[in-house]
C-alpha positions in Angstrom: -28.6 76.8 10.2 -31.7 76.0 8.1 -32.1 75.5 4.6 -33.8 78.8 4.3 -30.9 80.9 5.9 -28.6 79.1 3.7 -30.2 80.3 0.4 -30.4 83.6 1.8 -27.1 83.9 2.2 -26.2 82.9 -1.0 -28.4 84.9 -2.5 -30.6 81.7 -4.3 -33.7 82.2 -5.3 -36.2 79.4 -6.2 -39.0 77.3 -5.0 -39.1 74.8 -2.8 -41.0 72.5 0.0 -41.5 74.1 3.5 -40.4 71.3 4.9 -37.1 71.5 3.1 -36.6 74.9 3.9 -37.1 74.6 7.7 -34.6 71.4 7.2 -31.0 72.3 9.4 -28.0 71.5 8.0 -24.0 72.2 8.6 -23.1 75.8 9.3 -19.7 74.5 7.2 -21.5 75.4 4.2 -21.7 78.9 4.9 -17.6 78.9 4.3 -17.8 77.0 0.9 -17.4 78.2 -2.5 -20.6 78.7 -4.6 -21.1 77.7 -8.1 -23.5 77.5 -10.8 -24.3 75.8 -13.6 -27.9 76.7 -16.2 -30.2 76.5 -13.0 -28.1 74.1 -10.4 -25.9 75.3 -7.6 -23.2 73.6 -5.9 -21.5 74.6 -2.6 -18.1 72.8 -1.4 -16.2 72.6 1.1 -13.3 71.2 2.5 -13.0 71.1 6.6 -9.5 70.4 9.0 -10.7 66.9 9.2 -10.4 66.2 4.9 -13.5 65.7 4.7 -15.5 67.5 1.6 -18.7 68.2 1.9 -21.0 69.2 -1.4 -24.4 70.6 -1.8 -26.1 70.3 -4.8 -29.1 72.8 -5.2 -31.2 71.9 -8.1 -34.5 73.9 -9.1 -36.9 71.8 -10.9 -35.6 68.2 -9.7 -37.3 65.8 -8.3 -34.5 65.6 -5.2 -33.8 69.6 -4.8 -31.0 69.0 -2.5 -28.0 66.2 -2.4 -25.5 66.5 0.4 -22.8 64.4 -0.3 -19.3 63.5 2.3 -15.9 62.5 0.5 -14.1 61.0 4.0 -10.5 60.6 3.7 -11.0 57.3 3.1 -12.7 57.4 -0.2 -16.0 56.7 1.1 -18.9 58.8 -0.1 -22.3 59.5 2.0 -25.1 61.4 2.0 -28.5 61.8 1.3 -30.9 63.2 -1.3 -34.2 65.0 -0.4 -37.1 64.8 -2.1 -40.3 66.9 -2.7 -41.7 65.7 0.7 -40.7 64.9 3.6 -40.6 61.6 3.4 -39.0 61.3 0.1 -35.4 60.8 1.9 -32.6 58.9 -0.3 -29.1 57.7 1.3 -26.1 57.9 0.0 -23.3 55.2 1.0 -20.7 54.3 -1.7 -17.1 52.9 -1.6 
């Protein structure tokens, strides 16, 4: 699923880079619960292996999207993208 689809099927409306809208990412999200906060969204979900998964969807940031992983283990990873395409952050924290 792309980035694009994803909004659609949430029904999110905002601006953002092509690039990030063509970007594919985890049909999981799809089955996670929506929320929002002023103009920030935030999708969760926990899969069979308990792992949680989050997307953060903020208009007007600098980083529009964070995906971030809670493994069972405690471990958190991800990554944050930027404006452009090359404007990729990771995530890896105990």
């Amino acid at each position: 699923m792309i980035f694009a689809e994803l909004l659609e099927y949430f029904n999110i409306k905002g601006e953002f880079p092509t690039y990030l809208l063509n970007q594919s990412f985890n049909d999981v999200f799809l089955d996670g619960n929506l929320s929002k906060i002023d103009e920030n969204y935030k999708i969760v979900v926990k899969t069979r292996q308990n792992v949680t998964h989050q997307m953060f969807i903020m208009l007007n940031s600098t980083y529009p999207v964070t995906i971030l992983s809670k493994l069972p283990n405690g471990l958190l990873n991800g990554m944050k993208f930027g404006l452009t395409e090359d404007d990729v952050e990771y995530i890896n924290k105990l």
